[in-house]
N, C-alpha and C positions, 0 to 999 in steps of 0.2 A: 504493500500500500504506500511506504513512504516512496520509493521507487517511482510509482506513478506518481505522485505529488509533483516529484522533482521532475519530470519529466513536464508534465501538463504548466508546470511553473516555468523550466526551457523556454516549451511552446510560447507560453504568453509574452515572455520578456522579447522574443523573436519577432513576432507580431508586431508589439509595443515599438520594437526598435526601425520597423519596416517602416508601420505607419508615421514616424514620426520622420523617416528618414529619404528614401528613396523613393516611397510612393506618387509623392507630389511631382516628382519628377519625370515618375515612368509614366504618368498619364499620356492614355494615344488620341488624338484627334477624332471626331468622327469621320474625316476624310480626308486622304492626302496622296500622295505619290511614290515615294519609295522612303523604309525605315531599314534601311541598311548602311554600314559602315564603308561609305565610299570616299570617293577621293574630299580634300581638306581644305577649307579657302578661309583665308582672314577673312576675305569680305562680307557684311561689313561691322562687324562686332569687334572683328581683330585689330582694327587698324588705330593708334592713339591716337593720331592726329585728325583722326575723321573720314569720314566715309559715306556715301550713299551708293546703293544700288538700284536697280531696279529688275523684276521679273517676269515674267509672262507666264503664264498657265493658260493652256488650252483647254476645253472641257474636259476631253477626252485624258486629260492629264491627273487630275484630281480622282482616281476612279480605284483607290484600296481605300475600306476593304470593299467596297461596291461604289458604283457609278454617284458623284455627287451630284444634290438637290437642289432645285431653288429653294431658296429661304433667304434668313437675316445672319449672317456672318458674325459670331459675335466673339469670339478667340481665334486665334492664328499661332500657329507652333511652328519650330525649327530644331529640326536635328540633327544634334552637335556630334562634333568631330572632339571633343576634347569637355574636361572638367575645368570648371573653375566658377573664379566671383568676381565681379568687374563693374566700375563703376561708369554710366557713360550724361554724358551732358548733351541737351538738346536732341535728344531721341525721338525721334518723329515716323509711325507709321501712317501712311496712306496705302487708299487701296480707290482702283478703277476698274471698268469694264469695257471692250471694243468687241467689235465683228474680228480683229485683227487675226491672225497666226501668227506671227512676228515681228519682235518692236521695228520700231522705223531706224534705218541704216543710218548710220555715223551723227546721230543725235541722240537728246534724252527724251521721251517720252514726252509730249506737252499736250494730252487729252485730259478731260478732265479728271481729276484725282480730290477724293474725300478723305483730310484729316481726321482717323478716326483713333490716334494714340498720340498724345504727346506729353516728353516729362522734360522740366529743366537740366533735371538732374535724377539718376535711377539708379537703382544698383539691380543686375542679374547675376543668376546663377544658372550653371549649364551640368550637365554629367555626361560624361562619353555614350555614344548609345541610346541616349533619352532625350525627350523633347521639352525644346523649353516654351513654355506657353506664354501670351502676352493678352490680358482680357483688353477688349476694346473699350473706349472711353464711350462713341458713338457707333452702336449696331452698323452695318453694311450690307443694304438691302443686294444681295447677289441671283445673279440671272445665269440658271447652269445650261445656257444656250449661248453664252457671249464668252471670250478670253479673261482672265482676272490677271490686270497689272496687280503688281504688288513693288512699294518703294519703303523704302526703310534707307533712314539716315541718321549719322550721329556727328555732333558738333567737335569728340573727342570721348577718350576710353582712358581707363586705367587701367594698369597689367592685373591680371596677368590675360593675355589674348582669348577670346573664346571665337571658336574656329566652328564652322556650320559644316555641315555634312551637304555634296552637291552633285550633282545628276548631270551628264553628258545628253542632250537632246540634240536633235538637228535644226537648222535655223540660229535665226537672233534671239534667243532667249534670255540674256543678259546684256543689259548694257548699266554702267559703273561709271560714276563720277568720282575724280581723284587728279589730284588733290582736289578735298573738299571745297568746293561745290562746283569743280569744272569736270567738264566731261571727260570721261576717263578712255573707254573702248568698250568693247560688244564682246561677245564670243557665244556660244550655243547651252553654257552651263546654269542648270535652275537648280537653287537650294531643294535641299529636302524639305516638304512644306505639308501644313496640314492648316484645318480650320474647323471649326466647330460653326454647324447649322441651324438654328432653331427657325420652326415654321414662322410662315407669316398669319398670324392672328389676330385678329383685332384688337386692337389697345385705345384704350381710354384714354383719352390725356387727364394730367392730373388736373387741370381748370380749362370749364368750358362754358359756351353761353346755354348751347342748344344741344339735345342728347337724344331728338324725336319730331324731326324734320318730316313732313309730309310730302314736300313739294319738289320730284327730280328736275335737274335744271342741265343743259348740257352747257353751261358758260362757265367755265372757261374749258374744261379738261376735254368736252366732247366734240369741238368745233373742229374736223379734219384740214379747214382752211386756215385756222388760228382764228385767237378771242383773246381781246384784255378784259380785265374786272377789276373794279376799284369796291370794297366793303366796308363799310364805316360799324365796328364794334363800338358801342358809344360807354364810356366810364362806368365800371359798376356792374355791366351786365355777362365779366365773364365770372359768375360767380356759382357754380354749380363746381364737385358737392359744395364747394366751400370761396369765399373772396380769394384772390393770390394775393402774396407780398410782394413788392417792387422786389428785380430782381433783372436777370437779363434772360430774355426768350432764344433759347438753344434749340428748339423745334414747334411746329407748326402741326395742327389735322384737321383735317377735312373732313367731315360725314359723309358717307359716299350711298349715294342711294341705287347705283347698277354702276356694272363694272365688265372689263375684261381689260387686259394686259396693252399698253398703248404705249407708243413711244412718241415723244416731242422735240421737238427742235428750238434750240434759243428759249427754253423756260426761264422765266426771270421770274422772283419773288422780290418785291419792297415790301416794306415796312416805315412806317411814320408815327408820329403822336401829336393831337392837336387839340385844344377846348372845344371841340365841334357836337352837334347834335344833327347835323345835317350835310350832307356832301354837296359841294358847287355842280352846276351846272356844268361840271364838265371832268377832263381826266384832274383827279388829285397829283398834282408832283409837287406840293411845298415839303423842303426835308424829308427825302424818303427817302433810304438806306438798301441799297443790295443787299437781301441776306442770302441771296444763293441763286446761283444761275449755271444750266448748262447747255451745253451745243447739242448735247443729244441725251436721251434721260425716259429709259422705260419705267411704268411704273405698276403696279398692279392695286387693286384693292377689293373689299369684300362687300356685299347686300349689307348695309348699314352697320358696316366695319370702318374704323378710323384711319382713314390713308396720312401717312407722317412720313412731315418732310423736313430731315435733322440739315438746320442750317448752318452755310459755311462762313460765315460770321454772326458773334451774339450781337441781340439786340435791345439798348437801356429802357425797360417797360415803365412808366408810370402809372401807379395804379389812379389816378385823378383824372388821367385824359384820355380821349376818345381814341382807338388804335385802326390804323388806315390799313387793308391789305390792298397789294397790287399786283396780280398774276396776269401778266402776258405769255404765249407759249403761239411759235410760229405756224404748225404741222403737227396735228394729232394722227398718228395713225389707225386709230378708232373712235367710232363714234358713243362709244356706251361706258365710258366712265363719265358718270354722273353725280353731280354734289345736290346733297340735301340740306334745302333751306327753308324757312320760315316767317312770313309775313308781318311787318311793321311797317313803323308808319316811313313814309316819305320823309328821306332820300336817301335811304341809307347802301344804293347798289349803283354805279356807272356801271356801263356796257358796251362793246366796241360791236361792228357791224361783220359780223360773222362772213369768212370766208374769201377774204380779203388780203391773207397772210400777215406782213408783219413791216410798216407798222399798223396797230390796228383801228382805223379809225373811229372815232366818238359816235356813239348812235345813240345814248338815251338814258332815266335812270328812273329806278321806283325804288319799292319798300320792299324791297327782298333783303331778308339777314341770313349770311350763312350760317349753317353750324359748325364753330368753328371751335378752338381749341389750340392751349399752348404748351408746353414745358417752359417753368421759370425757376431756373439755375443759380441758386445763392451760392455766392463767391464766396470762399473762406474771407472774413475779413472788409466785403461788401457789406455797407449797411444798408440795413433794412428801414431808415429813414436818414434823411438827409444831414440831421445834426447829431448823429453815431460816428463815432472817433473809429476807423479801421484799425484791425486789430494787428494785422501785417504790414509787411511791405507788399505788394504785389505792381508786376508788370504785365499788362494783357498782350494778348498776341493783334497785331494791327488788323482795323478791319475798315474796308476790305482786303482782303488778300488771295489773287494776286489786282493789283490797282494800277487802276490810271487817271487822273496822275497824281490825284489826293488820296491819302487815306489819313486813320482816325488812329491814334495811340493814347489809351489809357492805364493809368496807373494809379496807384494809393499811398499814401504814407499813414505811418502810427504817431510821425513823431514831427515838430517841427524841424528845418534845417536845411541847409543848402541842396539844390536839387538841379542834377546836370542829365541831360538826356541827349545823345550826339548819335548821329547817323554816318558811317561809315561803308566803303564797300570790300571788298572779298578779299582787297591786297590789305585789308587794316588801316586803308587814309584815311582818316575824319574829314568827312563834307560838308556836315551843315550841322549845326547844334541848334538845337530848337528850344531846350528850355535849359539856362544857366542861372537861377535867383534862389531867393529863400522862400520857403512855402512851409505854411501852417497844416495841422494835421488834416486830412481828409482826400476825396477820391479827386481823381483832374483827367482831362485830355488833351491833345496836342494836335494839330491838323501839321500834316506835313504835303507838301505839293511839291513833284516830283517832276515837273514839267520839261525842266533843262538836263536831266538825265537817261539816259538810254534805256531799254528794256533789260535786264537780267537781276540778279537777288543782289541783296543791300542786308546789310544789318542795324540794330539800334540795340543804344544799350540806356540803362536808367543806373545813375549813380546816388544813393542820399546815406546819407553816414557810412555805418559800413556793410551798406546792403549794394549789392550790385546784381543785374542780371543783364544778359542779350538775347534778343530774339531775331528770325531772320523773316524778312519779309522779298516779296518779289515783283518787280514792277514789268506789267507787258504791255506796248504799246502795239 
């Protein structure tokens, strides 16, 4: 008896040591490519100085241990060629999608790409053999009928190197930027790669006006010619279950009353805020902010399921004013994605003249309110009213990005004190300083207009006591 005690006591300290140890590690993706010990590449975790790549996945690529699904992307793995723990700064994953087979020859990738991981500063850990996983910040709606770029970049690493495990294809399958952030070369080699799926189901947003829409509408999503919409949410009414706290809108949703799978051209989303109770006679554009636009962008949604569209720059909500939406979209290539709306009074809906393409001209406005819906993102150290002392330092990431030829830089202090903020480019000259004085505690922006400078990435950094950060932004004309 005491024989098995010790034994059964083994066993559990075994377990104890697994779970605590290795497990986390060996986790396998639901879908990936190959998990074998093949050949070894810095790129791009190993390199200290910095690094981006870029990858290609074909459909047909992604297919152990069966064929991958459409769904929401919501983890991405990589398997390592080596052990270790490494600290890396300005770590950024994006992820896209094309019709492509092959990146484009002796350039970087410049279709659209979704920020959906970023850390100033992170620490990983790898194990030879095992994958290392990276949860996404924002889900990545993916379509297992299109290519999936994938770009991963670090601003610089500490030792000791962590080395990916990479697969010989044929074609352009990688192309690398080096030295950071110029373009490095191509060759046909793709990381070992996985990703985690979860279905597309309807989700709620956490505040919204309307949850029970009667009325299918095909403006904007169902126009195959193109349609603008301008919707006036008026103060107060996005209050179901409960009011939001000011905060900044990280995603948008729609009520979709019919549906099937559509692709658009040139979708643009603005956003505004304004004391209004009624929309002008015509398109709304005082102050209204790109928060997300693409050149081409399918989307699906469900019989009064919430269609969400995670944007590519946040946006500062007030909860006192009236909040403008503005969707333009050139070419639907369906007509049965439909939004459900709801009846109020005059004028709360402009309208463009269907079929017409892009731009869309003005045709008219009633009391049509969407149902609509936001996610509102409190910023560590963001107050939740205006005379709240922040509790960090924080430097946001510039929006818009990528701009032309203004964009918006926001930051906070905890404390008062001298505050330097200077924009430099890729070789490290300082170009232009934009904020050099002394500032009292609380949140600010900076408008920087970039008009006399060419297209390619820039950086900015925010200096105030002994807080420093830099982030990269990109300008394309």
């Amino acid at each position: 008896m005491k024989r098995i005690k010790f034994l059964l006591t083994v066993v559990i300290l075994i377990v104890i040591l697994v779970l605590n140890g290795k497990l986390a590690l060996a986790q396998i993706p639901q879908y990936y490519n190959y998990q074998i010990l093949e050949q070894a590449n810095y790129f791009p975790f190993g390199v200290m100085t910095g690094e981006g790549v870029q990858w290609l996945y074909t459909p047909d690529n992604l297919n152990k241990p069966a064929p991958v699904r459409s769904g929401v992307i919501t983890r991405v793995y990589f398997y390592m060629f080596t052990t270790g723990n490494a600290n890396f700064w300005n770590l950024t994953v994006k992820l896209g999608q094309s019709a492509i087979v092959n990146l484009p020859a002796g350039v970087l990738y410049t279709g659209p790409l979704d920020t959906v991981y970023y850390r100033s500063y992170v620490n990983l850990a790898s194990s030879t053999e095992h994958w290392m996983g990276i949860t996404l910040d924002y889900p990545f709606v993916y379509d297992s009928s299109q290519s999936l770029i994938v770009d991963v970049s670090q601003g610089g690493a500490s030792n000791p190197p962590l080395l990916v495990c990479q697969h010989a294809y044929t074609g352009i399958k990688r192309t690398f930027y080096f030295p950071y952030p110029a373009y490095g070369g191509q060759d046909s080699n793709a990381v070992n790669f996985g990703i985690d799926i979860a279905p597309l189901i309807p989700q709620t947003p956490p505040y919204y006006n309307y949850n029970d829409g009667t009325n299918n509408n095909t403006y904007p999503f169902g126009q195959t010619g193109g349609q603008r919409v301008n919707w006036l949410i008026t103060a107060g009414t996005l209050n179901k279950p409960s009011p939001p706290p000011p905060g900044y809108i990280n995603a948008i949703y729609f009520l979709m009353g019919d549906w099937a799978p559509s692709t658009f051209t040139q979708l643009t989303v603005k956003l505004g805020q304004a004391s209004l109770s009624t929309l002008p006679a015509s398109w709304y554009t005082a102050n209204m902010d790109t928060v997300y636009y693409r050149s081409s962008v399918t989307f699906s949604s469900t019989n009064n399921g919430w269609l969400m569209i995670p944007l590519d720059t946040l946006f500062a909500f007030d909860t006192s004013k009236a909040l403008i939406i503005d969707v333009q979209q050139c070419h639907a290539s369906s007509t049965s994605m439909m939004v459900l709306q709801s009846s109020g009074t005059p004028y709360t809906r402009n309208f463009g003249i269907p079929g017409t393409g892009c731009p869309v001209h003005y045709a008219g406005q009633d009391g049509q309110i969407i149902n609509f819906g936001v996610n509102i993102r409190n910023l560590v150290g963001v107050p939740h009213t205006r005379n709240t002392i922040p509790a960090v330092y924080l430097l946001e990431q510039n929006y818009p990005n990528p701009f032309n030829p203004a964009t918006k830089i926001m930051y906070q202090l905890p404390k008062a004190g001298n505050v330097k903020i200077t924009v430099f480019d890729v070789l490290g000259r300082e170009l232009y300083v934009l904020v050099n004085e002394f500032k009292t505690p609380g949140s600010y922006s900076v408008e920087f207009y970039a008009s006399e400078l060419s297209s390619g990435v820039y950086f900015y950094r925010l200096e105030a006591g002994d807080f420093r950060d830099v982030k990269k932004m990109t300008l394309v004309k």
